[in-house]
N, C-alpha and C positions, 0 to 999 in steps of 0.2 A: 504494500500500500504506500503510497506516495503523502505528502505533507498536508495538501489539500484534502483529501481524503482520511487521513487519520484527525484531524483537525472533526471534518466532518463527524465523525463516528464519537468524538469526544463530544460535542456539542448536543447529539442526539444522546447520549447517556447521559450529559450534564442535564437534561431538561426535563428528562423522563424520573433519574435519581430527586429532580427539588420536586415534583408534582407527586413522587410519592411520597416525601419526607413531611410538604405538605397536609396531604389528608390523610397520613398518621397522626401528625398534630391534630389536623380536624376534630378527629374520632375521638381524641383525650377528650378534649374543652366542649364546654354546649355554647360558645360563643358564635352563635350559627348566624346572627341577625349583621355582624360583622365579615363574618367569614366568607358568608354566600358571594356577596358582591369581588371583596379579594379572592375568592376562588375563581371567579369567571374572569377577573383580569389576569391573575396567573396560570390558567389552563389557556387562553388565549396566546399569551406571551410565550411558553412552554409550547405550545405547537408551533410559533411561526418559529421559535429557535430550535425547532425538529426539523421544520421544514426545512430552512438552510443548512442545516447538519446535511441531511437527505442528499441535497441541491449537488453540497460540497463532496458527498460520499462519491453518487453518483454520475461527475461529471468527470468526463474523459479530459488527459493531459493534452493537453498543446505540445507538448514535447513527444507523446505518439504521434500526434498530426504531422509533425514537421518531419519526423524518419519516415511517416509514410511518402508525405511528398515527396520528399529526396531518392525512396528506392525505385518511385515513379521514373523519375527522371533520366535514371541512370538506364542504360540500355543492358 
């Protein structure tokens, strides 16, 4: 795996790891009238910082693109 890509895969366990550390906490406290609203802004926040995890997991090097064109070229 390359830096982009391990970056990625740290970000999507970074985000998955607080959203459950999160509603562990939840489950202790009945602070629910507080909580509900902070929960839907950090299940929101947590998926977009999945999704660019995702983004960065899943997106091909520039540096294969350019060895590909290069063995193009070559006869």
């Amino acid at each position: 795996m390359e830096r982009p890509q391990t970056t990625g895969v740290l970000l999507m366990a970074g985000a998955v790891l607080q959203m459950m550390i999160f509603l562990w906490a939840v489950a202790r406290r009945s602070y629910m009238a507080v909580a509900l609203p902070v929960m839907a802004a950090l299940a929101a926040i947590s998926a977009f910082a999945f999704w660019i995890g995702w983004t960065m997991f899943t997106t091909e090097s520039e540096l294969e693109e350019g060895l590909e064109e290069e063995g193009e070229a070559i006869p």
